[in-house]
Every structure is written in structure tokens, then in C-alpha cells.
C-alpha positions, 0 to 999 in steps of 0.5 A: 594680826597673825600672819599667813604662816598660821593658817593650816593648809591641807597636809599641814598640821593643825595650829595647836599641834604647832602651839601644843597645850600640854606636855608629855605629862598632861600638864598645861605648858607654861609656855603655852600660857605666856604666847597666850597672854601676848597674843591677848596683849597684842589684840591678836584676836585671829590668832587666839580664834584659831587657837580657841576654836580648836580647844575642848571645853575642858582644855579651854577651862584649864586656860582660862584659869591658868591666865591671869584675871585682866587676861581671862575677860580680854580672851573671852571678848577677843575670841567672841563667838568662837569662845565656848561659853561651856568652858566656863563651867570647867573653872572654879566659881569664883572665876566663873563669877569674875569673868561674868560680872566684867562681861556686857549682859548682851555678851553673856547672853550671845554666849549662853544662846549657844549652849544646852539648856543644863550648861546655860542655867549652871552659868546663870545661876552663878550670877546674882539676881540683878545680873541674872534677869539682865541677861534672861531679858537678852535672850528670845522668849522661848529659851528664857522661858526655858531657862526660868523654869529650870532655875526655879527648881531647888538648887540641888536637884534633878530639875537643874541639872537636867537638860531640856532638849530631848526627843519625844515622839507620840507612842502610834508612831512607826519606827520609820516615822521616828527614824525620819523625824529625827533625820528632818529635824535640824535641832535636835540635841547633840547627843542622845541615847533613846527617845521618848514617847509622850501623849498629846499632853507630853505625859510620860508613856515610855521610853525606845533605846536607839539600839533597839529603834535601829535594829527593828523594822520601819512598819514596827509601831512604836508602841511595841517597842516602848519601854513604860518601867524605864528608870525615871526621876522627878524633877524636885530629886535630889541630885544625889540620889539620882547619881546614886541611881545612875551607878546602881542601875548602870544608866547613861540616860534618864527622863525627868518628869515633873509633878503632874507625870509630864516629859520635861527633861534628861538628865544624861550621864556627863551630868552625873559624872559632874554631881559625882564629883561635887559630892566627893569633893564636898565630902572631902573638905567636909572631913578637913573642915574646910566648906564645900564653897572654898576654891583655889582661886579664893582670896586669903581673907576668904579662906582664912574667914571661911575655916575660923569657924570650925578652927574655934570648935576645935578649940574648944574640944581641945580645951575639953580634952586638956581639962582631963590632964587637969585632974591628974596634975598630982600624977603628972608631976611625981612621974614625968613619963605620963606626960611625955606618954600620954600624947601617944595613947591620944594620937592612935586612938585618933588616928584609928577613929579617923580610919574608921570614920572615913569608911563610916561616912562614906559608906553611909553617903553611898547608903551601904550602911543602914539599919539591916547591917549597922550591929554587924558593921559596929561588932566588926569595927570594934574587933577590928579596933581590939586586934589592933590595940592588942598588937599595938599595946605589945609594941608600945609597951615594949617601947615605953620600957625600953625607953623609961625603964619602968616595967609596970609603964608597959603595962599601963600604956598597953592597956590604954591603947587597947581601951582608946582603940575600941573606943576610937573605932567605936566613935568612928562609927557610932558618932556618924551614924548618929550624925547621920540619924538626927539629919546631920552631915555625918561629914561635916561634924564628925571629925571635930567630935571623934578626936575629941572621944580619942583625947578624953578616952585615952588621956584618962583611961592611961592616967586614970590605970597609971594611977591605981598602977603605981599607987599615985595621988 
């Protein structure tokens, strides 16, 4: 137990600025860690209450993950309800699902009691479905009923992400009865920025700003005041899609109607922010290869396990790319310096495609390249790619000559990186957006097809000039 020297007074400084978290740079002190896991060694629940209680979610997350696996469970159990089971939401899936399979149903679901209604599915849709229902059956009807019906909603859209607690309030009401209303009522949610006007069957008539129920007098009604084109979303949309209308329209807020036109939920901005960050996160590895679901915490079998599908794609277009070094073996071995050349033309034009496949797939994500300006956008690459072949076939050139001293080489290299380089960049676009057309993530597929034109372009187009050049069978 902590002694009495832990306990704050009034003037004194609070118990995590006498046990700081971070350091100067925002990192999390490894100091910090190692008083953590004694005191959880040493049962010392009063002490780590005092230290949870104060922790931000997100700070208590980045603990939790920084503990060791037997310590993370032992925290959660010692710290009861001072533990903040939102902060679970802040850690990697993996360990999310580690901590909730080690604790008791009656543990989780006195944990999830306590946390709105988004935050409380996005924890219980990461367990499997024998747990699952374990803990909705520890839960008081109305709040597993609530939490049912989101989750039965697609993984991926409006319905999950949005919370269900909200204001709504009939349209003939004054703005002073709405001002008491909220002021009377002790469950509301934690934030909120407008409220909501409903018929007698909660269908969807509009919706008040705060900034404007506040700045207007109690006898105005409300149904002066209501907003009916307020930006809206179904429950059955996509989360993307509603990320995507938050950032165009400048959002902090969004009701969420479901298929009969009925009030059933917000989706807020902290929730966006979150899918924003999935999705790039997602697109990111998509490009490497890597699956959307890989995380630190991962184990090796499951990493290795997970890349070794598209690690073996990969070689095959390798294998692909090598069979057109295959036509020009006469060529190769009467002149040494194709082969040692022929990498470089291969290199840049890969490089210059992944250039342009980068911006290609995101901006077909954030859907700026459509059908209205997708010639114009292809035309552009495809200078953009000419330029630079011109100026890097001047600086290759020069380079092969220099170091061969064979001057035609100089003029078959430049050519080919000229030739590689339209093509990359037009591969880099035209492949996404192909991608893109037949339903596929252009994320995912298109770095593996990509390299693959940039090998086979440039190994026989540098080869193939090389050839007719000097005159080689």
C-alpha cells in the first residue's frame, strides 16, 4: 500500500507530476514503466488508482502497451473501476484482444458499463462471439439491446462507429424548454454540439446548433430555428465515405438515420479522426504489401505468415521480368556492360512509377481523380515522365561513357530511360485506375503490377536498342 506521503494536499503538486509519464520529447519514460510494473508486482492497487485516475485515455493506452503482457491484465484488475476501459481502444488489436480474453465477462462488462455507446461496441466487436454474448448477457437490457443493434450493422460503417446517446427534442418545442430539458437531465452525453428535432416516432425533422439555440431567446420555438438540410448520413454508410464528407463540408457532428428516416445515432468528429487514421494506416501497408491487420504486437509466425502471400506474387513477376533477360543472353555475354546497365534502367523507371502510383492511389481514395479530369491527369504524368527521361537519360549517358567508354552506350541507355520513364509513369496511373475501375483496391495490387511493367519495359527496351545499336545477335 502507498504510504501517506502519495496522497496530494491542496498546494502540493498532483502524483503524476511527482511520477511524470513523459519526457521533454513526449516519449514515455522508461522509468516510468519500470515504478509501474513494481508497483503492480507489489499489489499496490492505491498507488496505481492514484496514477490511472489521472491518466488521459490516450496516455493510459500508451501504458498499457508499453507493460508487459502478465502486467497489462494485473493493472486492469488491480485498478477496477478506476481503469478506464476506453483506453483499451488506444492499443493495438492484438493486445486489446489479450487483455479481454484474460478478464472475467462480469469484468468487461462493469468496464464497458461505464463508456459510450461507439467506444463499448469497437471493444466488444474485437472479441469472438462466444465472449461476446458472455458479457451482453452481464449488461442491463437496455444497454445490451443498444449495443446489439449496432453491432449488427456492417463492420465498416456509419452504424458502428456512431454513438447512440444524443439529444433529441420534439420540433414545438421553445428554445427555453430544450435549455431546461438539457439542464434537468442527468444523462446526457459527454459532448455534444446540436440537438436534434424528432417527430413522435423519432423520425428525422432537423436539426439546432448549440451556437444558435444559445444566442436566441427562451419563447423563440424551436422549429424556427431547425436546420431540415443539415448534413446527414445512413446508418449502412460506408465509414469512408462519411470521413470523406466531414473533411469536405467541415463537420464536427453528424446524425445518423436509419433506413426508415429515424433518429438513431451521431457519428462526431473524434470518431472520424479515428477512421482517418485506420485508412491511411490501411493504404500505407497496402502499398508495401503488408495486411491492413498486422501490428506491432504481432508475433513472428504471424508477420512472417501474413506477408508470404504477396512476398510469393512478387516472385513470380520477378521471375517474369527475368525471362526477358532470357531473350538477350547471345547479347549479354558479347557485351558485359548490358548486364551490368541494365538494372539502372529497371530501378528508375520503378522508382518514377511508385512516384506516380503514390499520388494516383491516394488521390483516387480521396476521389479527386475521376472520370471528368482522369486524360488531363494521365497527359500530365506522362510529361512529367518525359521531362524526366530527357534529363536523366543526359545524366546516365554521360555516366555510362564515362565509365565504359563506349560512346553509342550513351545513347542506348538515354533512350531507354527515356522509354522506361513514360511508361512507369503511365503504369503508375493508368494501372490504379484500372484497379480502381473493376472494384479492386488500387492500394493493395498495384505495386506488385507496376515494377513488374518497369522491369520488363526497360530490361527490353535497353536490350532490345542495345541490339539494333551495335549490331548484336
Amino acid at each position: 500500500m502507498a504510504d501517506d506521503t502519495d496522497v496530494a494536499h491542496p498546494g502540493e503538486a498532483s502524483l503524476l507530476d511527482r511520477h511524470p509519464m513523459r519526457d521533454d520529447e513526449g516519449q514515455i519514460r522508461p522509468e516510468f514503466v519500470e515504478e509501474m510494473a513494481r508497483a503492480i508486482q507489489a499489489d499496490d492497487a492505491a498507488f496505481l488508482r492514484s496514477i490511472v485516475g489521472e491518466l488521459h485515455k490516450a496516455d493510459l493506452g500508451d501504458l498499457v502497451a508499453a507493460l508487459e503482457p502478465d502486467d497489462r491484465v494485473k493493472l486492469v484488475e488491480l485498478t477496477g473501476s478506476d481503469f478506464d476501459f476506453s483506453a483499451l481502444n488506444e492499443v493495438d488489436e492484438g493486445v486489446r484482444e489479450d487483455i479481454l480474453e484474460e478478464l472475467e465477462p462480469e469484468e468487461v462488462a462493469e468496464g464497458v458499463r461505464e463508456l459510450e455507446s461507439d467506444e463499448a461496441v469497437e471493444i466488444l466487436e474485437s472479441l469472438d462471439e462466444d465472449d461476446r454474448e458472455e458479457v451482453l448477457e452481464k449488461l442491463p437490457p437496455s444497454e445490451r439491446d443498444v449495443i446489439e443493434r449496432s453491432l449488427e450493422y456492417p463492420e465498416n460503417s456509419a452504424g458502428r462507429r456512431m454513438q447512440t446517446e444524443f439529444i433529441a427534442v420534439p420540433p414545438d418545442w421553445t428554445v427555453g424548454q430544450a435549455i431546461d430539458y438539457m439542464r434537468e437531465t442527468s444523462d446526457l452525453p459527454d459532448r455534444f454540439y446540436e440537438i436534434y428535432a424528432v417527430d413522435a416516432d423519432k423520425r428525422w425533422q432537423g436539426a439546432v446548433p448549440l451556437d444558435v439555440l444559445l444566442r436566441s431567446r427562451r419563447m423563440v420555438p424551436l422549429v424556427e430555428l431547425v436546420d431540415e438540410d443539415r448534413r446527414r448520413v445512413s446508418v449502412l454508410d460506408d465509414q469512408e465515405e462519411v470521413a470523406r464528407m466531414f473533411g469536405k463540408y467541415n463537420l464536427v457532428a453528424a446524425p445518423v438515420l436509419d433506413t426508415e428516416n429515424r433518429l438513431v445515432g451521431v457519428v462526431t468528429i473524434d470518431d472520424v479522426v479515428d477512421v482517418i487514421e485506420e485508412e491511411a494506416d490501411e493504404d500505407l501497408k497496402a502499398l508495401g504489401g503488408v495486411t491492413s491487420d498486422e501490428e506491432l504486437s504481432d508475433s513472428v509466425w504471424t508477420i512472417a505468415r501474413g506477408r508470404f502471400n504477396w512476398l510469393l506474387v512478387n516472385l513470380a513477376t520477378a521471375f517474369l521480368a527475368s525471362s526477358v533477360l532470357g531473350l538477350f543472353e547471345g547479347q549479354l555475354e558479347k557485351m558485359v556492360a548490358l548486364a551490368v546497365l541494365a538494372p539502372i534502367v529497371a530501378s528508375q523507371g520503378g522508382n518514377a512509377a511508385t512516384q506516380t502510383m503514390t499520388v494516383a492511389v491516394r488521390a483516387l481514395a480521396t476521389r479527386e481523380l475521376g472520370a471528368s479530369n482522369a486524360w488531363r491527369v494521365v497527359m500530365r504524368e506522362a510529361m512529367v515522365g518525359l521531362v524526366n527521361g530527357l534529363a536523366f537519360a543526359v545524366i546516365t549517358g554521360v555516366a555510362a561513357v564515362a565509365w565504359f567508354k563506349i560512346p553509342g552506350l550513351g545513347v542506348v541507355i538515354g533512350l531507354a530511360i527515356i522509354c522506361n520513364l513514360v511508361a512507369g509513369a503511365l503504369g503508375g496511373i493508368l494501372i490504379p485506375m484500372l484497379l480502381e475501375r473493376v472494384k479492386a483496391d488500387p492500394a493493395v495490387a498495384s505495386g506488385t503490377f507496376v515494377t513488374t511493367v518497369t522491369d520488363v519495359v526497360g530490361f527490353f527496351s535497353f536490350l532490345g536498342i542495345a541490339t539494333l545499336w551495335f549490331g548484336l545477335k
